[in-house]
C-alpha positions in Angstrom: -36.6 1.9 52.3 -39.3 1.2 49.5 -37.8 1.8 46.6 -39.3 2.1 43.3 -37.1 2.5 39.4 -38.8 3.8 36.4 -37.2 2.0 33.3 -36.3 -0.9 35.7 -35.2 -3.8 33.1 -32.5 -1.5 31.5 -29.7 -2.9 32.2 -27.9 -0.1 34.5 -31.3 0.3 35.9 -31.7 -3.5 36.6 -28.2 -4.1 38.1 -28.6 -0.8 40.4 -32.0 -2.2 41.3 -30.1 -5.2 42.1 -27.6 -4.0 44.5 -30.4 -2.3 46.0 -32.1 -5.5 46.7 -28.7 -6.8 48.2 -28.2 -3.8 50.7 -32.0 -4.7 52.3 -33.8 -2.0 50.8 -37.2 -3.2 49.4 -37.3 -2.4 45.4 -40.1 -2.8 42.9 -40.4 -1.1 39.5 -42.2 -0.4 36.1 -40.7 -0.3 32.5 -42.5 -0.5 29.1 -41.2 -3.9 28.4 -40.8 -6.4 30.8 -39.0 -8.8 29.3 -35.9 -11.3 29.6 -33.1 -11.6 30.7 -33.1 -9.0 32.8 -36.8 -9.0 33.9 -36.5 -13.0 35.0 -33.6 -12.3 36.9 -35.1 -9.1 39.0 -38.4 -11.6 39.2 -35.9 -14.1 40.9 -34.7 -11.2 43.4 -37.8 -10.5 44.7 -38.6 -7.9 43.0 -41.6 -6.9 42.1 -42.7 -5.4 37.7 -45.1 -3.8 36.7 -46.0 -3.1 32.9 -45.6 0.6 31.8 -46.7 3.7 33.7 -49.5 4.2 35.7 -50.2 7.4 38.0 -53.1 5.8 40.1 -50.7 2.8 40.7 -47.4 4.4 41.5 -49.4 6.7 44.2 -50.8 3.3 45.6 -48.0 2.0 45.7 -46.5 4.8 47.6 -42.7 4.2 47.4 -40.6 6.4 50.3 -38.0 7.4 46.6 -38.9 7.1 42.9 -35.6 6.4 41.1 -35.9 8.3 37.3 -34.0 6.3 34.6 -32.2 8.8 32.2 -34.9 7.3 29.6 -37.2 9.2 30.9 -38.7 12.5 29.7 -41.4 15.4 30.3 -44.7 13.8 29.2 -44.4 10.5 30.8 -47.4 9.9 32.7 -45.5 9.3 36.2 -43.4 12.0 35.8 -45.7 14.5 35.2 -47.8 13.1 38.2 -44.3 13.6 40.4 -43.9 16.7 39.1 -47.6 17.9 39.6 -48.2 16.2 43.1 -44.9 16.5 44.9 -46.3 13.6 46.5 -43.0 11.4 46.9 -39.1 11.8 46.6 -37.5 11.5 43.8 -34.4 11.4 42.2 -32.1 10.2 39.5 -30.1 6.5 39.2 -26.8 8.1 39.7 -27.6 10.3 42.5 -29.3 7.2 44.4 -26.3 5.2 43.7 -24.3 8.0 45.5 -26.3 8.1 48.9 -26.8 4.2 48.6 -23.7 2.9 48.2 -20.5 5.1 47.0 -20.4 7.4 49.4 -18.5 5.7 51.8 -16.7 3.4 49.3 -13.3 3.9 47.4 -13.8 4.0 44.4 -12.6 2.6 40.8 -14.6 4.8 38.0 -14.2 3.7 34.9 -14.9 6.3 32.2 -13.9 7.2 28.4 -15.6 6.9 25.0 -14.9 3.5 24.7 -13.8 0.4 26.7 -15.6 1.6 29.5 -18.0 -1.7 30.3 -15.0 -4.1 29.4 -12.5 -2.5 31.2 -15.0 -2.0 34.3 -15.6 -6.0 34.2 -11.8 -6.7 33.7 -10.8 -4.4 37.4 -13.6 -6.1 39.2 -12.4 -9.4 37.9 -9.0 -8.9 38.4 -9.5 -7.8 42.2 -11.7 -11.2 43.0 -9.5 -13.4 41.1 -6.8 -11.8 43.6 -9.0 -12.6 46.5 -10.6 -9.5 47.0 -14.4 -9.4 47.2 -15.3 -6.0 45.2 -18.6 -4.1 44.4 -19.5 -3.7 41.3 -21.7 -2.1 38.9 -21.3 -3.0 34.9 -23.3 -1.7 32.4 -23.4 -4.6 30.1 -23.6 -8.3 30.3 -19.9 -9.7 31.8 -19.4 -13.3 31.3 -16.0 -12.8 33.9 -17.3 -11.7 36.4 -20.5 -13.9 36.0 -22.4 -10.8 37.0 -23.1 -7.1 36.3 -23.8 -5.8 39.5 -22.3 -7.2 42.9 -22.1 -5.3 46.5 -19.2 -6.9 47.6 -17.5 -6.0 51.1 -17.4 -2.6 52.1 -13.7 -2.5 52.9 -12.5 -3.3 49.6 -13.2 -1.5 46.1 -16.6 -0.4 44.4 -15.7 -0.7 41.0 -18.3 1.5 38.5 -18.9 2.3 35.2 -18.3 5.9 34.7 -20.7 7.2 32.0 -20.3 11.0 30.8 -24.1 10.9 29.5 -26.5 12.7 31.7 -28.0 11.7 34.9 -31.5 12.8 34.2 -34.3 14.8 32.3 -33.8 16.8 35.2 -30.1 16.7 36.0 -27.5 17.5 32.8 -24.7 16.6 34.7 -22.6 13.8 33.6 -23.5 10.3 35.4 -19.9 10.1 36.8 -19.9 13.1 38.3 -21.9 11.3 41.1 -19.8 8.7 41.9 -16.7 10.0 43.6 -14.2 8.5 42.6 -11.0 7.6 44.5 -9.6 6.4 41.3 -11.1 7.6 38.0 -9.6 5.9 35.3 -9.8 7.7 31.7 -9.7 5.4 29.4 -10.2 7.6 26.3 -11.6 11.1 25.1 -13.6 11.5 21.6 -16.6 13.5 20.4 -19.7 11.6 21.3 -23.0 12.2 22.3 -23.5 15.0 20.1 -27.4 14.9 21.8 -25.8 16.8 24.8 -22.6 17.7 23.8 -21.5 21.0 21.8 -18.4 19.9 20.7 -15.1 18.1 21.4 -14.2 20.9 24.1 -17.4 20.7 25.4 -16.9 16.5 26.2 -13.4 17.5 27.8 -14.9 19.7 30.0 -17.1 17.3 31.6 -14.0 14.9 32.1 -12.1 17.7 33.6 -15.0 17.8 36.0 -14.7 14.5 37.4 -10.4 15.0 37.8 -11.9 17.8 39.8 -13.0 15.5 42.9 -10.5 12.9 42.4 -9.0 13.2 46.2 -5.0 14.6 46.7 -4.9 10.9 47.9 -6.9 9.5 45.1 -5.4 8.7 41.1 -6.5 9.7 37.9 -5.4 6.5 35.5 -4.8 8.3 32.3 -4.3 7.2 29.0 -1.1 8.6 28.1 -1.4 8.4 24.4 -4.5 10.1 24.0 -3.5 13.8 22.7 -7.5 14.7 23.6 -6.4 13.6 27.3 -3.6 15.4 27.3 -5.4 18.6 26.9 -7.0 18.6 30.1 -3.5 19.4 31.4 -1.4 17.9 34.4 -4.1 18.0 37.2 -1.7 18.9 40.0 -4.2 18.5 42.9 -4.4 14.4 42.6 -1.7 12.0 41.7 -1.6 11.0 38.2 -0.4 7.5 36.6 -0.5 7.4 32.9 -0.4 4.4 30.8 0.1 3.6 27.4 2.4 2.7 24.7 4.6 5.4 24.6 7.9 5.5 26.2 6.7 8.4 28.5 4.2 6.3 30.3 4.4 4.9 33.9 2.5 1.7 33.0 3.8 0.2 29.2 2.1 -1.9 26.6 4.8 -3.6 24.7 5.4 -5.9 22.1 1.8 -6.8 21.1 1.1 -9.0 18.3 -1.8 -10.5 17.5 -2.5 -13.8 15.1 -5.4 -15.8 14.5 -5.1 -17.6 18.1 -5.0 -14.7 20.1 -3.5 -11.9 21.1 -0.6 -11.1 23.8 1.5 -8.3 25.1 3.9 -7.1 28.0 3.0 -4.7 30.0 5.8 -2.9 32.0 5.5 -1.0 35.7 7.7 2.1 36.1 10.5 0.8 34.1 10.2 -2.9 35.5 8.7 -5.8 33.9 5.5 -6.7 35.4 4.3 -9.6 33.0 3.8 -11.1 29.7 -0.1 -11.5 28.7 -1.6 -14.3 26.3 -4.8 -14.4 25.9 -8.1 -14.5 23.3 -9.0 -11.0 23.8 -8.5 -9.1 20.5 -6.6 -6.3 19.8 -4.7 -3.5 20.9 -7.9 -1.8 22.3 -8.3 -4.8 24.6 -4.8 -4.9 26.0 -5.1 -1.0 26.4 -8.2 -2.1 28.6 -6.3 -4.4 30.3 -3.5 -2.0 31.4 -5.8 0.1 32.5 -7.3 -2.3 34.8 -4.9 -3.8 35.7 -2.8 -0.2 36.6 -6.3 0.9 38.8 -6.6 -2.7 40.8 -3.0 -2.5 41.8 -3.1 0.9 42.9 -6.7 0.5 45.2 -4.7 -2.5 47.2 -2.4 0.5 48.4 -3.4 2.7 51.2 -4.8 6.5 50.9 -1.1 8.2 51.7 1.3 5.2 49.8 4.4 7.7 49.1 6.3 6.8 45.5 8.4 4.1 46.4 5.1 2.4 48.0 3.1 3.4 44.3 6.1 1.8 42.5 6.3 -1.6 43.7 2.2 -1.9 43.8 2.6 -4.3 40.7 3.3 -6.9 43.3 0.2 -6.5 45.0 -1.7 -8.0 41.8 -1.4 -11.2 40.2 -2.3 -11.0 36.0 -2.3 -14.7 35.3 -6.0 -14.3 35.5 -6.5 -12.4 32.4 -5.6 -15.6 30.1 -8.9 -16.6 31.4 -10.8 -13.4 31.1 -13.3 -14.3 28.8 -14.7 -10.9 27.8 -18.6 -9.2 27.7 -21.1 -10.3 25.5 -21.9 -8.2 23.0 -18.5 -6.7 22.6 -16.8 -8.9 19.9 -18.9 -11.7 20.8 -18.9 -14.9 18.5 -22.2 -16.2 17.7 -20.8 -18.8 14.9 -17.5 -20.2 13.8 -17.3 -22.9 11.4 -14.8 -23.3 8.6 -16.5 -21.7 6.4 -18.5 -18.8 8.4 -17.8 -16.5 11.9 -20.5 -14.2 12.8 -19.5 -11.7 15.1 -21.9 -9.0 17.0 -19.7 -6.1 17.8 -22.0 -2.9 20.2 -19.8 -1.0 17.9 -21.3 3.0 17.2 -18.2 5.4 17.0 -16.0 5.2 14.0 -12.9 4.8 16.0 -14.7 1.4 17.7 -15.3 0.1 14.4 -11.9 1.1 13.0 -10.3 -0.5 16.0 -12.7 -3.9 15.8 -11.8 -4.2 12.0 -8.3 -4.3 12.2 -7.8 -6.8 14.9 -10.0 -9.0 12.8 -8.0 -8.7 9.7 -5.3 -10.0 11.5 -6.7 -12.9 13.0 -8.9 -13.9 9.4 -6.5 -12.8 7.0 -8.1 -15.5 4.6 -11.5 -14.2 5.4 -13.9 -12.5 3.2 -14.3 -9.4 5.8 -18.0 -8.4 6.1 -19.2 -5.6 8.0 -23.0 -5.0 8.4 -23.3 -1.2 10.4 -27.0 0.1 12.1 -26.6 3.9 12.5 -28.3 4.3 15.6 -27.3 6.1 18.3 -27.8 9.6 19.2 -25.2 10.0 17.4 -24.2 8.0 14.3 -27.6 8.3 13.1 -26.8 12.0 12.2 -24.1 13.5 10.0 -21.7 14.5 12.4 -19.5 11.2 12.8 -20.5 10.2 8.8 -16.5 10.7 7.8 -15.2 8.7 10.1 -17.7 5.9 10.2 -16.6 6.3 5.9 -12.9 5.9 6.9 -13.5 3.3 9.2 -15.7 1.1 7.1 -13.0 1.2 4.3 -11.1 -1.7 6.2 -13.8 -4.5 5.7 -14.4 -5.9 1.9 -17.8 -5.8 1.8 -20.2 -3.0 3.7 -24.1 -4.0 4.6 -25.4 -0.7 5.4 -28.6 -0.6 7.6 -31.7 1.6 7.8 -30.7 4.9 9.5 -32.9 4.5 13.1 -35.5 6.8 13.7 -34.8 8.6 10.6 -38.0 10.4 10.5 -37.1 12.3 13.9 -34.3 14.0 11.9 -34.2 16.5 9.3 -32.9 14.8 5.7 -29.9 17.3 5.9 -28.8 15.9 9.5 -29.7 12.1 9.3 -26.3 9.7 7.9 -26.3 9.4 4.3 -26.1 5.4 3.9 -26.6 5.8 0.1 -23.7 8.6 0.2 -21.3 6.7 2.1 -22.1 3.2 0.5 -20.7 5.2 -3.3 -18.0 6.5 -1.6 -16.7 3.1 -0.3 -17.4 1.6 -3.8 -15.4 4.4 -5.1 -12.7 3.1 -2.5 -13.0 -0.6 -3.9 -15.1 -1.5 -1.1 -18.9 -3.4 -2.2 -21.2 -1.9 0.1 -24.8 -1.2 -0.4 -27.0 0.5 1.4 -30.3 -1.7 2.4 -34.0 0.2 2.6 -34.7 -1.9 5.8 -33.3 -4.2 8.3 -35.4 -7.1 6.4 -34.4 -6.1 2.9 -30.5 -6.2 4.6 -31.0 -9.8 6.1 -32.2 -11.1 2.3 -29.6 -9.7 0.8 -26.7 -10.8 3.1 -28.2 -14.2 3.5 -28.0 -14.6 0.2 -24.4 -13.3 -0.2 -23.1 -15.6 2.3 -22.5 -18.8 0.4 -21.1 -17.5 -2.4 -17.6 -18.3 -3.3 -14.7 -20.2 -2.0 -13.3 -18.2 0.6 -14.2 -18.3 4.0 -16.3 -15.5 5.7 -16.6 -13.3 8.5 -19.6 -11.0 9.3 -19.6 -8.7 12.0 -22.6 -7.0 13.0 -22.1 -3.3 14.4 -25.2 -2.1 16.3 -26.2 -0.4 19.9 -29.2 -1.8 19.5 -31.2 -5.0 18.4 -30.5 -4.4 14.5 -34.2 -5.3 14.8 -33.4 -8.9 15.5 -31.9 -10.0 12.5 -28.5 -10.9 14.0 -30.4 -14.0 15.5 -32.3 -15.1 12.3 -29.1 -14.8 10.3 -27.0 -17.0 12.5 -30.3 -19.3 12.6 -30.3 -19.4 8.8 -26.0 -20.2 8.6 -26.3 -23.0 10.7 -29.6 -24.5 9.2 -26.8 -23.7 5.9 -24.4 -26.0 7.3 
């Protein structure tokens, strides 16, 4: 089959277009900026780009299905030539992914408001390191596995990354509803997405959705201390396997401590010891991703119809050693620099709780540092007023706050866009120094000259979903020219 992807060099787009490649289907596509990584690497799979969107060239082209990215809208010129013509097939990336390559697959799906790309790349790890050869699909940038997107054998797991944004412009269903999952691991539940979502209830629903067509043979793996998990109620028509640090989980996380060389924890299977974890991974968050992975690998090595003393002795099935090697995804608490002096951290932080979580685990491994947080509202989301309290709460755990330009701001009315001049006085009031910067530029002046300044050692963390329009780059450039 000719296939063709609209918004090919995103990343999930680029990876799906990948494993396309890699089951024989021919794939070419067209994005608005074609542009490395991702563009060199689809360049090296044979596949053919072309620059933005062109009507007269996509019906040339003739492709037997048009893949739409979720990035796509009414008035793109293709679209409305699809729409208009009826000339070709098309359809959106989660719904090819389904026909191409899940629906005959078990399974992993790895979903929640956070963790989701981490803990995605830690099952798919965990499964070849035990000498399985999964498929995968990540939707970031793994460095273990060295790859986001892998077919692997079709008797062993498809491992995913379960996304409850929508499919397409055309299809509001969440993207994990597509992927029938054999195992759905929930990972988390918050308020996000407030683009498509009403409210909190309104995000649980979607999850309880996907429980929907876990299989009577199938496992939801639950996070058993999340009380907005709990609320979608015991899901009697699958097996459940909750994990957690509370004594009423199946799968424990237990004496974790972290220091400024790492991190390490036990983790606990049914009541039995499974093993002890060390490894440079930081906090909690991490080894809650771990579990979780760990707890969905170990059960997909059992067959379908595994009765309960068969379920409780799967934590032999999995070796963990690996995960003192797991060295994590870029982008997700990645360090750019680390001198004596200076660490710069980039962090795809965007939900208060992420941040909260990120900030912590650094205080305890810098507790001499000078903690610098520099935040970009903008996603869908923090770049409105809705999550403004809890990024405020969050924020109050660095010593110094960078606040940048709110993104887009001029799509949003002035009483819905994130007050960065607001929230910058309240942390001040809270004995926090934060300032809110005009512009991206005027922020990267003003930190660059911070940095430098006193005795104490420093660490910056950069919080974005996005580029922070490039700055994180030039200020690392400038620190080490410092040096």
């Amino acid at each position: 089959m000719r296939i063709y992807f609209m918004g090919i060099c995103g990343t999930a787009m680029g990876n799906a277009a990948l494993l396309a490649r890699a089951a024989g289907h021919e794939v070419l596509g067209a994005d608005t900026g074609v542009y490395p990584p991702m563009s060199t690497v689809l360049a090296q799979a044979g596949i053919a780009l072309h620059e933005g969107y062109d009507p007269a060239r996509l019906q040339q082209l003739a492709p037997d299905l048009v893949v739409i990215g979720n990035a796509m809208s009414r008035g793109n010129p293709e679209v409305e030539w699809l729409l208009d013509s009826r000339a070709l097939p098309f359809t959106s990336l989660p719904a090819m992914l389904h026909e191409s390559v899940l629906k005959h697959r078990r399974n992993i799906v790895v979903c929640g408001t956070h963790g989701k790309t981490t803990t995605t790349s830690l099952t798919a790890f965990l499964l070849r390191e035990n000498g399985r050869d999964p498929g995968f699909l990540i939707g970031g940038v793994p460095l273990d596995p060295p790859v986001g997107n892998h077919l692997g054998t079709a008797s062993d797991p498809f491992v995913i990354e379960g996304d409850e944004y929508d499919s397409a412009f055309f299809d509001k269903r969440s993207k994990f509803i597509h992927y029938a999952p054999q195992i759905a691991v929930l990972n988390n539940l918050e308020f996000d997405h407030a683009d498509i979502f009403r409210d909190l209830a309104d995000v649980q629903r979607t999850f309880a959705h996907l429980t929907r067509i876990v299989p009577r043979h199938g496992y939801v793996v639950l996070n058993g201390d999340d009380p907005n998990l709990a609320a979608l109620g015991g899901l009697p028509w699958t097996r459940v396997v909750r994990v957690g640090t509370g004594e009423r989980n199946d799968v424990r996380i237990v004496d974790f401590a972290e220091t400024s060389t790492g991190a390490s924890f036990s983790l606990e299977w049914f009541g039995e010891t499974w093993t002890r974890v060390e490894w440079t991974q930081p906090g909690l968050f991490n080894a809650r991703n771990a579990a979780m992975a760990a707890t969905a690998a170990a059960l997909s090595l059992l067959p379908p119809q595994a009765d309960d003393a068969a379920r409780r002795a799967a934590k032999d099935l999995l070796n963990l050693a690996p995960l003192a090697r797991f060295r994590g995804v870029k982008r997700r608490q990645e360090t750019l620099l680390a001198t004596d002096a200076l660490t710069v951290v980039e962090d795809f932080g965007h939900h208060p709780t992420a941040l909260a979580e990120t900030l912590r685990s650094f205080r305890a491994r810098f507790p001499q540092h000078v903690l610098t947080a520099a935040f970009e509202p903008r996603s869908n989301t923090a770049r409105t007023k809705t999550l403004q309290a809890g990024f405020l709460d969050a924020l109050t755990l660095a010593d110094e706050v960078y606040l940048g330009a709110v993104n887009r701001a001029e799509k949003l009315k002035p009483e819905e866009r994130f007050d960065a001049t607001a929230v910058a006085a309240h942390l001040q009031s809270r004995g926090v120094a934060a300032r809110a910067a005009e512009s991206s530029e005027a922020l990267l002046q003003e930190l660059t000259e911070r940095v430098g300044r006193g005795e104490k050692a420093r660490l910056v963390v950069f919080f974005t979903n996005g580029s922070f329009d490039g700055i994180i780059p030039r200020f690392v450039a400038v620190a080490k020219a410092a040096k």
